[in-house]
PDBQT receptor file of N, H, CA, C and O in Angstrom, charges set to zero:
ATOM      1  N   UNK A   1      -3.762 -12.453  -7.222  1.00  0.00    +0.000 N 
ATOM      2  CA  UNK A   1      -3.327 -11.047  -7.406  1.00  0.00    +0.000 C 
ATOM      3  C   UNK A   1      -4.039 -10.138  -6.394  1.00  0.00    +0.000 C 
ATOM      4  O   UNK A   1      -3.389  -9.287  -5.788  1.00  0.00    +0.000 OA
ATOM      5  N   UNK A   2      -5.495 -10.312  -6.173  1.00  0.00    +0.000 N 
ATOM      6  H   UNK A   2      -6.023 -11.004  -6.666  1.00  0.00    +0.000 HD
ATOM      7  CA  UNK A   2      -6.129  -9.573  -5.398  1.00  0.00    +0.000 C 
ATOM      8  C   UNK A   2      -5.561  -9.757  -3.848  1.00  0.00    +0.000 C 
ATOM      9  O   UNK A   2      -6.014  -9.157  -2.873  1.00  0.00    +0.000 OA
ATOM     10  N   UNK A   3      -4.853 -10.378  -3.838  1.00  0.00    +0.000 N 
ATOM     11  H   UNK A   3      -4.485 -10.864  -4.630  1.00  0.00    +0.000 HD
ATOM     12  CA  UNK A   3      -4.263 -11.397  -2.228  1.00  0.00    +0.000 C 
ATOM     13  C   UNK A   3      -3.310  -9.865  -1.892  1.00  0.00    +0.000 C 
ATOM     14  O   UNK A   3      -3.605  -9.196  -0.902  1.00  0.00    +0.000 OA
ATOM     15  N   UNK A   4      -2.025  -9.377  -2.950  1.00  0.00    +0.000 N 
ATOM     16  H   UNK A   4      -1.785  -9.920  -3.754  1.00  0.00    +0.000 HD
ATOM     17  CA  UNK A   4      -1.356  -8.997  -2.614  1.00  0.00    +0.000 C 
ATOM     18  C   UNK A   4      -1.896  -7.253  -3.003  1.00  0.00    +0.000 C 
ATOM     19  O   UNK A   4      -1.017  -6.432  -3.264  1.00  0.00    +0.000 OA
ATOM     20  N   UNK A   5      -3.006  -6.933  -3.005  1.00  0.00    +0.000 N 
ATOM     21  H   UNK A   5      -3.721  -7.600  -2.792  1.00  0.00    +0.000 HD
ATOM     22  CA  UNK A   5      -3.530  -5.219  -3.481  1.00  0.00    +0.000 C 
ATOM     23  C   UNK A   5      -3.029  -4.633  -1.770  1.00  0.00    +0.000 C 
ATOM     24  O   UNK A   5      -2.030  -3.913  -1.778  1.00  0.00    +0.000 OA
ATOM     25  N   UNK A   6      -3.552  -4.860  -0.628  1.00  0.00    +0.000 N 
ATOM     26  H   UNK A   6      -4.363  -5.445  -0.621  1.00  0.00    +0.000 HD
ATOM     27  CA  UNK A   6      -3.085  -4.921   0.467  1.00  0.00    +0.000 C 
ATOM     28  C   UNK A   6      -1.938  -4.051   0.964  1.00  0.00    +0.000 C 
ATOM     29  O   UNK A   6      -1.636  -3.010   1.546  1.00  0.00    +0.000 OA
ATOM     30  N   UNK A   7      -1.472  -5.210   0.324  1.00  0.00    +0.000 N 
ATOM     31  H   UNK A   7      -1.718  -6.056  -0.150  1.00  0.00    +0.000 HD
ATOM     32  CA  UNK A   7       0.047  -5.581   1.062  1.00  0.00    +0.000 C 
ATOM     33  C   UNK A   7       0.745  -3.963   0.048  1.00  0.00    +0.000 C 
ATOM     34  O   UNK A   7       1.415  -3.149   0.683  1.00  0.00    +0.000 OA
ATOM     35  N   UNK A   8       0.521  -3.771  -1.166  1.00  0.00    +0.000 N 
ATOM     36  H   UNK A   8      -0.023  -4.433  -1.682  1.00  0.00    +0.000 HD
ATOM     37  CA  UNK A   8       0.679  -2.980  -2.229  1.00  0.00    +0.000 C 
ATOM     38  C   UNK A   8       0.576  -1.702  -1.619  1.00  0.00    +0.000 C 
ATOM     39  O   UNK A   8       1.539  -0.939  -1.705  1.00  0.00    +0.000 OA
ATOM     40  N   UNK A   9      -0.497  -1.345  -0.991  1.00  0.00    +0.000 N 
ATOM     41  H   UNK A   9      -1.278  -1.965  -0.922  1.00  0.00    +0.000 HD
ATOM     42  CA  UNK A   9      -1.306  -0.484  -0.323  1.00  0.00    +0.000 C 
ATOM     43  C   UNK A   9      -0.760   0.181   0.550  1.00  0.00    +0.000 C 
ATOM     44  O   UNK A   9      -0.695   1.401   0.699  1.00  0.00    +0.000 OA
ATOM     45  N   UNK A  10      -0.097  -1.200   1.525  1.00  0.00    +0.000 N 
ATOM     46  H   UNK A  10      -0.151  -2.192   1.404  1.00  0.00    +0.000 HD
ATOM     47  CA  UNK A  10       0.621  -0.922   2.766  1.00  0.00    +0.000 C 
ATOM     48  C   UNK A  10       2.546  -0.224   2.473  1.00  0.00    +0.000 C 
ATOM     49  O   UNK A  10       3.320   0.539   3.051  1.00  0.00    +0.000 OA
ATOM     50  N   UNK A  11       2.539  -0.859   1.566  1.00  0.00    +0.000 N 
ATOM     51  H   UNK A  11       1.910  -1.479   1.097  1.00  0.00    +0.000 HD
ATOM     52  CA  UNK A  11       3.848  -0.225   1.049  1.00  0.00    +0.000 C 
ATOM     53  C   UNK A  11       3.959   0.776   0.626  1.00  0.00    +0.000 C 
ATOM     54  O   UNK A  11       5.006   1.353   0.920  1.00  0.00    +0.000 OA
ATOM     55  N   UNK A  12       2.909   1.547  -0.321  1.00  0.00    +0.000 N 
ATOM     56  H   UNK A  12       2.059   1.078  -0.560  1.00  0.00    +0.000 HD
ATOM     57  CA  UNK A  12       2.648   2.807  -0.487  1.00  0.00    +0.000 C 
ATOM     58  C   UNK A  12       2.654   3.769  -0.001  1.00  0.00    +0.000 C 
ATOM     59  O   UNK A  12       3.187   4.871  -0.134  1.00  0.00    +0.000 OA
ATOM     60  N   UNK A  13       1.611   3.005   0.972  1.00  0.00    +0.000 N 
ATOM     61  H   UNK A  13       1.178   2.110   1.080  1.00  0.00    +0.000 HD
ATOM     62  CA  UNK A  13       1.297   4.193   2.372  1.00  0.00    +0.000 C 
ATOM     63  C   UNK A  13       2.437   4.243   3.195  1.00  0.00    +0.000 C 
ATOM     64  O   UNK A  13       2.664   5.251   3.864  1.00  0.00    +0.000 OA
ATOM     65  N   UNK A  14       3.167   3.277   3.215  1.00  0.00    +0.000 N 
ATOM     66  H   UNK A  14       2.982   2.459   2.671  1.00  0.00    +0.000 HD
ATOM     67  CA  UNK A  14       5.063   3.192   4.120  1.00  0.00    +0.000 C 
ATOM     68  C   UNK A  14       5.411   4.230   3.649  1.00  0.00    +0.000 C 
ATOM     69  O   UNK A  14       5.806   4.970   4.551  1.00  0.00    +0.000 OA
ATOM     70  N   UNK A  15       5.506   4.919   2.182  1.00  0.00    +0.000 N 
ATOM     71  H   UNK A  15       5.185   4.319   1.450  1.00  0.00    +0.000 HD
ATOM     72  CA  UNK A  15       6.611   5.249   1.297  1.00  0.00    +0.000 C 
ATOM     73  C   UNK A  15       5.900   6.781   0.934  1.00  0.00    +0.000 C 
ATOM     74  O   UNK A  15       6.459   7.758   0.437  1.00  0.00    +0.000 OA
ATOM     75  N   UNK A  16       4.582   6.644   1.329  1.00  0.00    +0.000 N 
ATOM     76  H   UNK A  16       4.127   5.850   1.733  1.00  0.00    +0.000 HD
ATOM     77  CA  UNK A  16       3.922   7.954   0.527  1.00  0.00    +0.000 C 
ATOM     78  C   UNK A  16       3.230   8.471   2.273  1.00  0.00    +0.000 C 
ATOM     79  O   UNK A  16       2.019   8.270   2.180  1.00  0.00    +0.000 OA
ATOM     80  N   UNK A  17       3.453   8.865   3.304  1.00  0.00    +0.000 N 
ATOM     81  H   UNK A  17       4.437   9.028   3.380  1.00  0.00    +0.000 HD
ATOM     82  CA  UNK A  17       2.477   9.129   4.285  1.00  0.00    +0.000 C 
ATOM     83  C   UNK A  17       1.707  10.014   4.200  1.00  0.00    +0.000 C 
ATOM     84  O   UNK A  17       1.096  10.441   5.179  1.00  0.00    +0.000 OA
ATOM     85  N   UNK A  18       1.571  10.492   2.971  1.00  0.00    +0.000 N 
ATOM     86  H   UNK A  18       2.068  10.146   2.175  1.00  0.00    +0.000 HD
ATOM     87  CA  UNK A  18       0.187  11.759   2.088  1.00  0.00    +0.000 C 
ATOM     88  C   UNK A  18      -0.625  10.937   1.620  1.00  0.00    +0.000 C 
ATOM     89  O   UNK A  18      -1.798  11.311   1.593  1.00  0.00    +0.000 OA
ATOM     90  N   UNK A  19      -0.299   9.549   1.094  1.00  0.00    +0.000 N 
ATOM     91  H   UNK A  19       0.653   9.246   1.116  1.00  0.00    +0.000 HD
ATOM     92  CA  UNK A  19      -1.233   8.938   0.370  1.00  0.00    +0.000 C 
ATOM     93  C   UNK A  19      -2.458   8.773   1.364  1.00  0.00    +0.000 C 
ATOM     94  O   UNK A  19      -3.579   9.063   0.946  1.00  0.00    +0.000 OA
ATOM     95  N   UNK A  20      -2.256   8.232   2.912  1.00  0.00    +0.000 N 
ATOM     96  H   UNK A  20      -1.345   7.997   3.251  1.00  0.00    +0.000 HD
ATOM     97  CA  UNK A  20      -3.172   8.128   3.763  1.00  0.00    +0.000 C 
ATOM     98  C   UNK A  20      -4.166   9.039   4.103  1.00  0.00    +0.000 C 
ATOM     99  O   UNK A  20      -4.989   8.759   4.974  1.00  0.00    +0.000 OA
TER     100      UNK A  20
């Protein structure tokens, strides 16, 4: 599970560019 926090992260930040 911890493998994919990342990847989670990176999609977020794709989808949210405030989150960064």
């Amino acid at each position: 599970m911890n493998a994919q926090v990342p990847i989670v992260r990176v999609l977020i930040a794709d989808n949210n560019p405030d989150f960064l």
